[in-house]
C-alpha positions as CSV (number, residue, x, y, z in Angstrom):
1,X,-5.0,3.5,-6.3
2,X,-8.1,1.9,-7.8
3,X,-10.5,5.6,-8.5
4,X,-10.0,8.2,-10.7
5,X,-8.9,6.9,-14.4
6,X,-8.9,3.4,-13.3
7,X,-12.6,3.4,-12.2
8,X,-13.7,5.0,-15.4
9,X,-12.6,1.9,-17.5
10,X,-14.8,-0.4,-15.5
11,X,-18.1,-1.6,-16.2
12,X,-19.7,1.0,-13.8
13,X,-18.0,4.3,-12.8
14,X,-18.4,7.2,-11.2
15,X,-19.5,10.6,-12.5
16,X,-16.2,11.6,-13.8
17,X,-16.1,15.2,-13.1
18,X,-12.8,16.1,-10.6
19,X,-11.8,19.1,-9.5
20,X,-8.2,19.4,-10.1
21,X,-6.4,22.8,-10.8
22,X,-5.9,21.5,-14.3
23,X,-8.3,18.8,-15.2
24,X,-11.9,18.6,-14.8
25,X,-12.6,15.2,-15.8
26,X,-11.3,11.6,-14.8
27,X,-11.5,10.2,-18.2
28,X,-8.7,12.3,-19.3
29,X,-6.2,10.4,-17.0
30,X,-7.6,7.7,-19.4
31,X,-6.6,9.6,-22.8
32,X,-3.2,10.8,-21.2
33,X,-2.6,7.1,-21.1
34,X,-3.8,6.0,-24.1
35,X,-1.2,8.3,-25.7
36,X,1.5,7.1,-24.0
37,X,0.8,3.3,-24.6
38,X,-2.3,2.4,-26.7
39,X,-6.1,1.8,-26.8
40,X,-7.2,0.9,-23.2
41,X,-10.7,-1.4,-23.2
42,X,-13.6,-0.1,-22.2
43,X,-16.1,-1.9,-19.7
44,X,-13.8,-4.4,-18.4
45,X,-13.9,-6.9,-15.8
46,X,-12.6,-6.8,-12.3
47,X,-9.7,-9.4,-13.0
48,X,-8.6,-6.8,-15.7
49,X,-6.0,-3.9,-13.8
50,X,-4.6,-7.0,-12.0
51,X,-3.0,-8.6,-15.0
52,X,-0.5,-11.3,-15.0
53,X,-0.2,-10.7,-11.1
54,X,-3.1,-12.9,-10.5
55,X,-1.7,-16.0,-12.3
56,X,1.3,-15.5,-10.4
57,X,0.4,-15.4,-7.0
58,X,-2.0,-19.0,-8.0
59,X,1.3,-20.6,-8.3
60,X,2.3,-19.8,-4.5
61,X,1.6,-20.8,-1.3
62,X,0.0,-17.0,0.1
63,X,-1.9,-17.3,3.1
64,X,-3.1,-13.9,2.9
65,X,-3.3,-10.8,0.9
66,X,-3.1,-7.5,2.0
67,X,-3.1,-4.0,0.1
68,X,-2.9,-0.2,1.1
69,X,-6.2,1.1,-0.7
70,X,-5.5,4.6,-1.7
71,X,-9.0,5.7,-2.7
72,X,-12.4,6.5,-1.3
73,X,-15.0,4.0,-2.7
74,X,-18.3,6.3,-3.1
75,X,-20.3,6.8,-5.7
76,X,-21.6,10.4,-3.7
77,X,-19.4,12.4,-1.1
78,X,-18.3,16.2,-1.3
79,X,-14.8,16.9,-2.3
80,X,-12.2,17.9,0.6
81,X,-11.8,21.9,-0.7
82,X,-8.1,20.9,1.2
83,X,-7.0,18.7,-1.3
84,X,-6.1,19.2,-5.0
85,X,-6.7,15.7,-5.9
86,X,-9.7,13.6,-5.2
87,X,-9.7,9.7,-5.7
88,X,-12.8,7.7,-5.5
89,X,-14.0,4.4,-7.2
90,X,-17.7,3.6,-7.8
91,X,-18.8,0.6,-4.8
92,X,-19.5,-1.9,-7.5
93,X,-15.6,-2.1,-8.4
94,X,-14.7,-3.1,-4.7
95,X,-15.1,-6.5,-7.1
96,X,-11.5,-5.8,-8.6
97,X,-10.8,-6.5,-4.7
98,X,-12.5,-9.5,-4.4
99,X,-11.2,-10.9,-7.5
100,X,-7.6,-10.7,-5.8
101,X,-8.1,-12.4,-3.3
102,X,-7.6,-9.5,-1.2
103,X,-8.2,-10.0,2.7
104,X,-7.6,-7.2,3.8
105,X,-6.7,-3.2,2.9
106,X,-5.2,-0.4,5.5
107,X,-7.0,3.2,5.0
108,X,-4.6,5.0,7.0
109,X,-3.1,7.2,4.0
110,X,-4.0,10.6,2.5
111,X,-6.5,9.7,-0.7
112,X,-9.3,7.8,1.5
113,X,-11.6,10.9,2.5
114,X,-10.8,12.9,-0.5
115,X,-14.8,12.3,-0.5
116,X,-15.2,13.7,2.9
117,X,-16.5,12.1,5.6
118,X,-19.8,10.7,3.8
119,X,-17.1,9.1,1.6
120,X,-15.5,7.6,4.3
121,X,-18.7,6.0,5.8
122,X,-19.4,4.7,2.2
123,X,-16.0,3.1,2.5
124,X,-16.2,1.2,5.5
125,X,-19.4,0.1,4.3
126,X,-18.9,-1.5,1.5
127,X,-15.7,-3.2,2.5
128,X,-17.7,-4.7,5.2
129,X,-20.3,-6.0,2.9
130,X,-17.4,-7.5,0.5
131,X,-15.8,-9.2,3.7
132,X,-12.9,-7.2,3.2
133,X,-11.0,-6.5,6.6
134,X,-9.7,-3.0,7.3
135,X,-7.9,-0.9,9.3
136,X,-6.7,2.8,9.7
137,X,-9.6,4.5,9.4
138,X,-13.0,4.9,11.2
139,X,-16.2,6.5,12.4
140,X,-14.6,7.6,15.6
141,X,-11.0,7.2,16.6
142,X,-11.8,4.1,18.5
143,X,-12.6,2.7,15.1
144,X,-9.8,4.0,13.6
145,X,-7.0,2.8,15.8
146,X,-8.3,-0.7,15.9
147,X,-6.2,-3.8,14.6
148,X,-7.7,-5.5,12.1
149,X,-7.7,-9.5,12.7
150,X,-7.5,-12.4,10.7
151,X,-7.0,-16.1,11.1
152,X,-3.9,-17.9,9.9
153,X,-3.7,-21.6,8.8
154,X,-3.2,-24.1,11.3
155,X,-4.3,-21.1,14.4
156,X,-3.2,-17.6,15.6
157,X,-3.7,-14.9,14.1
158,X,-2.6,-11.9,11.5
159,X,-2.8,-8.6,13.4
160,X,-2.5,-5.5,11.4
161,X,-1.9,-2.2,13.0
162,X,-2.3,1.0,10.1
163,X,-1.3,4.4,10.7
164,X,-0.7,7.7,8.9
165,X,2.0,10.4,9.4
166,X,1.3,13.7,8.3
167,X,4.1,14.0,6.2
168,X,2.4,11.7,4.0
169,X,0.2,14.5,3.1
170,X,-2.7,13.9,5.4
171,X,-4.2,17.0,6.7
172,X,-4.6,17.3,10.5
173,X,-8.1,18.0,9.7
174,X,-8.4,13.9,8.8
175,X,-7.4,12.9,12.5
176,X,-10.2,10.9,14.0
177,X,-11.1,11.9,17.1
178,X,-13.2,10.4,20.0
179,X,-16.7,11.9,18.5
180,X,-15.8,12.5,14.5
181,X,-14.5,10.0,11.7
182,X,-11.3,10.1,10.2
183,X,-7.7,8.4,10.2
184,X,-5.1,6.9,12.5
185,X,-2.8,9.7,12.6
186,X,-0.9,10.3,15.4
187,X,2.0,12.3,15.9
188,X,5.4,10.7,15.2
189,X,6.9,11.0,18.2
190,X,3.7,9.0,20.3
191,X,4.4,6.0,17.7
192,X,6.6,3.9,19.6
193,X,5.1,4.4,22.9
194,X,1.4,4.2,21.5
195,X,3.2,0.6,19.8
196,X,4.3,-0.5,22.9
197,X,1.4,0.0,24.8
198,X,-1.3,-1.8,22.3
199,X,0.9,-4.6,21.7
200,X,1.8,-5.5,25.2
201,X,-1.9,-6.5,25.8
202,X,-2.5,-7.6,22.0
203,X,-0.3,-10.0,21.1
204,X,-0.2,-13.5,21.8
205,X,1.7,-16.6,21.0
206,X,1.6,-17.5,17.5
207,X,0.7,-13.9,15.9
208,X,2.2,-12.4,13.2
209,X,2.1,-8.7,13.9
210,X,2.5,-5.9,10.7
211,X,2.4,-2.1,10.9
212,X,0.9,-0.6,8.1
213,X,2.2,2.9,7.9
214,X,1.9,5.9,5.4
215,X,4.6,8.3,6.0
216,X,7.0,10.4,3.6
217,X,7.0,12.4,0.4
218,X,5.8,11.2,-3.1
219,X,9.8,11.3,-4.9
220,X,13.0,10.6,-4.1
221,X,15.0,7.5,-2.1
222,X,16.0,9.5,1.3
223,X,14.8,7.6,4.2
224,X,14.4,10.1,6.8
225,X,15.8,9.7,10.7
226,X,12.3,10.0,11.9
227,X,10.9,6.5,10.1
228,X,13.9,4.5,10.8
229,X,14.3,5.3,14.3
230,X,10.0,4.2,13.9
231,X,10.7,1.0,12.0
232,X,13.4,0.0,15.0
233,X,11.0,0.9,17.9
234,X,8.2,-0.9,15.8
235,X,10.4,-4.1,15.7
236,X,11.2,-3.5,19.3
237,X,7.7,-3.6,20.4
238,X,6.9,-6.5,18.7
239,X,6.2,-5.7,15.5
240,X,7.0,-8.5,12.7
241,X,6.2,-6.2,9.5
242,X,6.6,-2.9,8.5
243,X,4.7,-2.0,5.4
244,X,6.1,1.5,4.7
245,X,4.2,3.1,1.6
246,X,3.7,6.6,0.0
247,X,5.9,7.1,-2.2
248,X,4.8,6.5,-6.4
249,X,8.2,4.5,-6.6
250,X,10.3,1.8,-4.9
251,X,12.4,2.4,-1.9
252,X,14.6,0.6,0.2
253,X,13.9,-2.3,2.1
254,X,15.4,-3.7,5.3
255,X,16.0,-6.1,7.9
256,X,15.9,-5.3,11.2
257,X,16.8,-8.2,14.0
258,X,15.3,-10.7,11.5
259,X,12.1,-8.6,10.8
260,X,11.2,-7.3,7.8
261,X,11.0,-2.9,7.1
262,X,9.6,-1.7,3.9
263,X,10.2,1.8,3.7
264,X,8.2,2.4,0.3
265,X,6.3,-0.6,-1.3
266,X,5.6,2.2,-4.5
267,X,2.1,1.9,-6.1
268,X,1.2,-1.2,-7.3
269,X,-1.6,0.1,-9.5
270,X,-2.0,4.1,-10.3
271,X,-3.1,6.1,-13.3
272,X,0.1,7.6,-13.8
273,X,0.7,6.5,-17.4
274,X,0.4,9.6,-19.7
275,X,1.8,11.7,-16.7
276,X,4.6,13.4,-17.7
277,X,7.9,13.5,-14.9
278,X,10.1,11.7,-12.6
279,X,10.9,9.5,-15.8
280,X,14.3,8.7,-13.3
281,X,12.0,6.9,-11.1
282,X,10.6,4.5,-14.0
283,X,7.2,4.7,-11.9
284,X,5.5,2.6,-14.7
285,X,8.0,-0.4,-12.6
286,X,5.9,-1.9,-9.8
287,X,7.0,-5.1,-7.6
288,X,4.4,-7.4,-5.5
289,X,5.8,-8.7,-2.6
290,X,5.7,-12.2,-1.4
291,X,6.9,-12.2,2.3
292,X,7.5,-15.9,4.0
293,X,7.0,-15.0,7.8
294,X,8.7,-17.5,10.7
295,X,5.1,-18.6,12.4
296,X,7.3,-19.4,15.7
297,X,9.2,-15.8,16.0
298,X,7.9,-13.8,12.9
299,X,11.3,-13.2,11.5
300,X,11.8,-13.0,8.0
301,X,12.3,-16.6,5.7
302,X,12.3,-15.0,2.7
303,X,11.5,-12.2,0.8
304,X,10.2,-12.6,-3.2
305,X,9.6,-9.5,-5.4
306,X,7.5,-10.1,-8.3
307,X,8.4,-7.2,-11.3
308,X,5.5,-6.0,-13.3
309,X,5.0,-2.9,-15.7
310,X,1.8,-0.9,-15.6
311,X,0.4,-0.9,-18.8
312,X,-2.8,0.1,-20.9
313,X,-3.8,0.0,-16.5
314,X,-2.9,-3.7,-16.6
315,X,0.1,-5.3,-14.8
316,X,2.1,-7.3,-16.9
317,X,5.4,-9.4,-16.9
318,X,8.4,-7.4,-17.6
319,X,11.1,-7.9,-19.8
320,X,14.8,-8.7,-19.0
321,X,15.9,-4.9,-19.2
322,X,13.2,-3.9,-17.0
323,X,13.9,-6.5,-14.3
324,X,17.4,-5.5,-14.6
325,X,16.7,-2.4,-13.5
326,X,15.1,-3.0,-11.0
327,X,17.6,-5.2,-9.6
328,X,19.9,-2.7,-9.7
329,X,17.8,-0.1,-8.3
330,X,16.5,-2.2,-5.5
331,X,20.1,-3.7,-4.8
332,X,21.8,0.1,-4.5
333,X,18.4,1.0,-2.0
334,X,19.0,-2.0,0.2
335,X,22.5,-2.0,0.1
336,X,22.5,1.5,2.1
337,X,20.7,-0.9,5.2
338,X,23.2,-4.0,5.1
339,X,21.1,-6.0,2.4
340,X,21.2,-7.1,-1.3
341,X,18.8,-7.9,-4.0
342,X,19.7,-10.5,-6.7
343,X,17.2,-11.6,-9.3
344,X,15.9,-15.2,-9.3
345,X,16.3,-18.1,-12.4
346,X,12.7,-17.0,-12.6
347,X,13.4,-13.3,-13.4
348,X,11.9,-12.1,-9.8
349,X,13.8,-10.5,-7.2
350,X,14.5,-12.0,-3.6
351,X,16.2,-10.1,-0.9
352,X,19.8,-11.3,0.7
353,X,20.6,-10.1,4.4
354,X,23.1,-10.9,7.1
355,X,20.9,-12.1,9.9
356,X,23.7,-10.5,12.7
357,X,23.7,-7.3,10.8
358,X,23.4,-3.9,12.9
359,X,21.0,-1.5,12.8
360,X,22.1,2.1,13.2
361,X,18.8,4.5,13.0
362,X,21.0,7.6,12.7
């Protein structure tokens, strides 16, 4: 979530008037912060939000990057009158992107045409001209509904498939349809079929298929019915990732026949600081993931979860108390699907599983 308070730090910003029920200007997200922590620099760089994370991922192998972007990137745009929060970060700061290596982002969620549909064009636009792949979102639903592609090492390919449930908070209003802009956002119940369908002409031999997939409320660790009986027809169909996200805090993570299901990757970068609430959540505790994908059957090697707090809007290391936590937190969540989470000599996490274990979507 790279607009609002984040954008205003940066060396170019948008005008920072927002029309909240009870803020009118973005840089107060940046004083609410600033209480709660300390002085936050001014005019940074686009390396700057990502931290220690960067240094980090240098030291592993990752083929590829991928985030869920959870902002309109326009400078213009009208905001949505049907939403009471409006995130946008100025085009020139698609360089924090670049400067992580990012390959791709999914744009199937409920902040990207908080701009309206001008928004949305700007969006696509400037991804494009950064060389940043996307999917879940559009100029017609076409558009929208389209995998994004991309080369792996040594051939095949990393498809990505990005949807949006509207219990994520998308309004029906968003859906793109054959002649008007908007999001992938079908109805739960045409998922699985609309999954089986696309990937039995899509795939071939030596892909790596992920879903990305916005779905769920903001709080709480309840996994509803619906998105498990999702993730097992996803895995069914072919589907070798499901990167579940919404939520402002971890949730559960699980394995299902060997294939991976994150049901809430939390937000990796927000401007939550100086918000007050859900302290029980400890949302200031983000992970990264580091997922090592079969290349011969796309099940799971190994899952790596790298513990950061956000901080001053910086990632940075924790300290053994916080990574504790979230080993316990993580570990209780996953253990409700079969799996554990241990931490690592290096103070990460890494996810244990039974590869026989059962999955009951009830």
């Amino acid at each position: 979530m790279l607009g609002r308070g984040i954008d205003q730090i940066q060396l170019r910003s948008c005008d920072p008037r927002i029309f909240e029920s009870h803020v009118s200007s973005a840089q107060d997200y940046v004083t609410l912060a600033e209480r709660a922590s300390d002085a936050i620099p001014r005019g940074v760089g686009p390396r700057h939000v990502w931290g220690d994370l960067l240094a980090d991922l240098d030291t592993r192998d990752v083929d590829l990057r991928l985030v869920n972007l959870e902002t309109s990137i326009t400078s213009g745009g009208t905001p949505d009158p049907l939403k009471g929060i409006h995130y946008r970060m100025h085009p020139a700061n698609v360089a924090q992107l670049r400067a992580a290596g990012i390959d791709a982002a999914t744009l199937a969620n409920n902040h990207v045409l908080d701009w309206g549909r001008n928004g949305l064009a700007e969006t696509l636009d400037t991804l494009a001209a950064a060389g940043i792949a996307r999917a879940g979102a559009g100029r017609d639903a076409a558009e929208a509904f389209t995998p994004l592609s991309l080369g792996l090492p040594g051939g095949g390919r990393f498809l990505v498939l990005a949807l949006a449930l509207g219990d994520s908070g998308v309004p029906a209003s968003w859906a793109a349809r054959p002649d008007r802009p908007g999001v992938a956002r079908p109805e739960p119940e045409d998922v699985p079929d609309w999954l089986s369908t696309r990937l039995a002409t899509l795939r071939r031999v030596g892909d790596i298929v992920a879903l990305s997939i916005h779905w769920g409320d903001n709080w709480g660790y309840a996994i509803p019915p619906t998105h498990r009986a999702i993730a097992a027809a996803a895995v069914g169909a072919g589907v070798d990732l499901v990167f579940g996200h919404s939520s402002h805090h971890l949730r559960a993570v699980e394995v299902i026949d060997g294939h991976l299901v994150m049901y809430g990757a939390g937000d990796l970068v927000n401007d939550y600081e100086g918000i007050g609430g859900h302290r029980e959540f400890c949302p200031d505790l983000v992970l990264g993931y580091v997922a090592d994908i079969r290349r011969d059957n796309g099940r799971l090697v190994a899952l790596e979860m790298l513990p950061y707090r956000l901080r001053r809007f910086r990632l940075e290391r924790t300290d053994r108390e916080a990574v504790d936590w979230l080993a316990r937190r993580m570990d209780r969540e996953a253990g409700r699907f079969g799996g554990r989470v241990a931490q690592t000599p290096e103070a990460t996490l890494r996810l244990e599983w039974a590869e026989d274990a059962a999955h009951d979507p009830a």
